[in-house]
C-alpha positions in Angstrom: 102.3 107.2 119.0 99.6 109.7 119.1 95.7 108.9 119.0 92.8 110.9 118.0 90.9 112.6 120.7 87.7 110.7 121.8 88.4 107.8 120.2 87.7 104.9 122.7 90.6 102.6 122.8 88.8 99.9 124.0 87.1 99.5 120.3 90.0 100.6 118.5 92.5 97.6 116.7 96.2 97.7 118.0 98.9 97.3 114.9 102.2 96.8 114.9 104.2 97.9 111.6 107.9 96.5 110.1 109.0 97.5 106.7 113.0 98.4 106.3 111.8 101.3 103.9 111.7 104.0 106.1 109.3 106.4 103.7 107.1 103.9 103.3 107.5 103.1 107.6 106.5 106.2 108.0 103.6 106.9 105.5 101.7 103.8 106.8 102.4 105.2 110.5 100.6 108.4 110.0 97.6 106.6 107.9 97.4 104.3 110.9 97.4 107.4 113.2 95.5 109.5 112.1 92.6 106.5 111.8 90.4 106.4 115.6 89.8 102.8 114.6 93.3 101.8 115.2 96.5 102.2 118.1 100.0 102.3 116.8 101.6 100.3 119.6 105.5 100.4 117.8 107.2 100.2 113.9 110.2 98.2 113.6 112.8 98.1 110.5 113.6 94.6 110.9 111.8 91.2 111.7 113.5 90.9 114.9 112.3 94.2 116.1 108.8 93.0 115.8 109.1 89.6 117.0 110.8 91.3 120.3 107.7 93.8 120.3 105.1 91.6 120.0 106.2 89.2 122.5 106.3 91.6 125.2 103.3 93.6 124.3 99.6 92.3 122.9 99.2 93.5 119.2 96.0 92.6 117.3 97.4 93.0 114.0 101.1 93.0 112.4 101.3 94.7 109.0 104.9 93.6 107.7 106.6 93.6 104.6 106.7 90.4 102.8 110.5 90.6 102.3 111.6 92.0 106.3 115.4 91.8 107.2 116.6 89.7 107.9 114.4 86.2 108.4 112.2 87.6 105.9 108.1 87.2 106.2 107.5 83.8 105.6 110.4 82.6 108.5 108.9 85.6 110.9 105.1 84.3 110.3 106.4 80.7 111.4 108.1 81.9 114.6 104.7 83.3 115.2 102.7 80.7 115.0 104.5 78.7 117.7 103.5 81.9 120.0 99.7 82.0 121.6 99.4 85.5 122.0 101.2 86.6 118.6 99.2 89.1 116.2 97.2 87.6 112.8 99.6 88.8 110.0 98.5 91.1 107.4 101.8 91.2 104.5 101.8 94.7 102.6 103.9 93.7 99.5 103.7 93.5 95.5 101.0 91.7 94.3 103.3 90.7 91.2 104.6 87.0 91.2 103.4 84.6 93.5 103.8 86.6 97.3 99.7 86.3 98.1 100.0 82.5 97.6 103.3 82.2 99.7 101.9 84.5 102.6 98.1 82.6 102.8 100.6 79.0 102.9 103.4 80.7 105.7 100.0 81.4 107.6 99.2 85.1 107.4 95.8 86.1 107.6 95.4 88.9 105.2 97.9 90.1 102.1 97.1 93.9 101.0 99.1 95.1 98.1 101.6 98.3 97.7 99.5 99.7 94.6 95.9 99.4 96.3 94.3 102.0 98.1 95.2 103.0 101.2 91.6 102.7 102.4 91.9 98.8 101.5 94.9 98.3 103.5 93.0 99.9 106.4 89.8 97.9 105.5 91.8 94.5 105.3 93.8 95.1 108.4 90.0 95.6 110.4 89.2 92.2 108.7 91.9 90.3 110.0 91.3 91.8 113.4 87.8 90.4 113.2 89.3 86.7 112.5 88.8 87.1 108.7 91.3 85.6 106.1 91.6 88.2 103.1 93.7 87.7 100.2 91.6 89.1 97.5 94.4 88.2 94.7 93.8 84.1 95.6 91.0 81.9 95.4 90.8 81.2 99.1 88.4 78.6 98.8 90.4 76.4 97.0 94.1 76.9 97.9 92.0 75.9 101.5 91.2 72.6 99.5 95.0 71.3 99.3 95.3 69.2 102.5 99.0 70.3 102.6 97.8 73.5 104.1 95.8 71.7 107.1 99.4 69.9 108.1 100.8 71.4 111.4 104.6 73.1 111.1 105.9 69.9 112.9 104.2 67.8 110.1 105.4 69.9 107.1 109.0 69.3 108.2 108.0 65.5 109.0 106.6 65.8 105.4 110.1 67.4 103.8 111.7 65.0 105.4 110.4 61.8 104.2 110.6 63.0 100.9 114.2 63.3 100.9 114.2 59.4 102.5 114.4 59.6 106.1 113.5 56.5 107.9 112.0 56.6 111.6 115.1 56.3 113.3 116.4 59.3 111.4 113.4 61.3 111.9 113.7 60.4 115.4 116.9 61.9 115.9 116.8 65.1 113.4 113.2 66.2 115.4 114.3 64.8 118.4 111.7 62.9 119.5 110.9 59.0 119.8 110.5 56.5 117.7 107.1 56.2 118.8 106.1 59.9 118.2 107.4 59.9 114.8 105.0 57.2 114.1 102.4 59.0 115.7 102.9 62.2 114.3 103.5 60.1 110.7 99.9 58.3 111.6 98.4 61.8 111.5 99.8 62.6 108.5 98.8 60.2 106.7 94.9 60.7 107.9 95.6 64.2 106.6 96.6 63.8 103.1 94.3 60.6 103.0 97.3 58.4 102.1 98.2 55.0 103.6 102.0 54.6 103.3 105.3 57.0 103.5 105.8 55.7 99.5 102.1 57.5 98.9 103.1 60.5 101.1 105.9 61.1 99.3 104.2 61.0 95.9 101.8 63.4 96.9 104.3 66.0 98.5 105.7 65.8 94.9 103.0 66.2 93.2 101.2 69.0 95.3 105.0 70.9 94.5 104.9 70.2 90.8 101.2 71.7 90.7 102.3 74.6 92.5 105.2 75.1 90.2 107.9 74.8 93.0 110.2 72.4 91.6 
């Protein structure tokens, strides 16, 4: 991928793009080209592409589409957060239906929609780079609030889990861990939601889903 002349690439922002529409693929390649602020390491069509990229090759910032083949964004922005050297996630999708609120929950850092400026997807991306969340469709301040959202990805499934009626053991043997890390990891939990007991856990994981409109 081409960069301007005299651009220092030392300042500029490296971005990796995915979007299975190749017009689209392409139009956000030459904005992102043509910019001396930012490096076009690679593009990819499908999730997998970018997950093989960006594990091989430092990228600031990913810009992906929200619905990638074929894990999708929210199952590719998971992966990612498991790796210590994966790119903060900027989703370019619809703004329409609820997509902001499910890319700020799967852990992106930034959501830029299709119908915006181009300018604001290039402003957002230099944001994220800077360790700035920006979804400006959400009230960040108070989806940040729901102590769901402080739970680690082992603790969500923990979470899930109880709420279909695991016990310990169970737990123990779905995550594979001890008996004695599930109550640790349960302990934690707990402190989290500010609950005492699975039975109160469980009421709140309803309840946070029924105000969220997910059941």
């Amino acid at each position: 991928m081409g960069n301007l002349p005299n651009s220092s690439s030392e300042s500029q922002v490296s971005v990796m793009l995915a979007d299975n529409n190749p017009l689209v693929l392409t139009a956000m390649s030459e904005l992102f080209e043509r910019d001396p602020r930012f490096s076009l390491i690679a593009t990819s069509a499908t999730a997998e592409g970018f997950l093989g990229t960006v594990m091989r090759m430092p990228v600031q910032v990913g810009v992906i589409d929200w619905n990638l083949p074929a894990l999708g964004g929210a199952k590719l922005i998971e992966v990612l957060r498991e790796q210590a050297t994966a790119p903060r996630i900027v989703v370019y999708a619809d703004e329409s239906s609820d997509t902001p609120r499910k890319a700020m929950s799967a852990g992106a850092a930034g959501f830029a929609a299709r119908s915006g400026s181009v300018e604001r997807l290039l402003e957002t991306c230099l944001a994220v780079a800077k360790g700035q969340m920006v979804f400006p469709f959400l009230d960040v301040r108070k989806l940040q609030q729901d102590p769901i959202e402080t739970l680690s990805r082992r603790e969500r499934s923990l979470l899930e889990a109880l709420s279909k009626g695991s016990t310990n053991r169970e737990l123990s043997r779905e995550f594979g861990i001890s008996p004695n890390t599930v109550k640790f990891h349960l302990s934690n939990l707990f402190e989290k939601l500010s609950v005492r007991n699975r039975a109160q856990a469980i009421a709140f994981y309803y309840a946070n889903r029924a105000a969220k409109g997910d059941l």
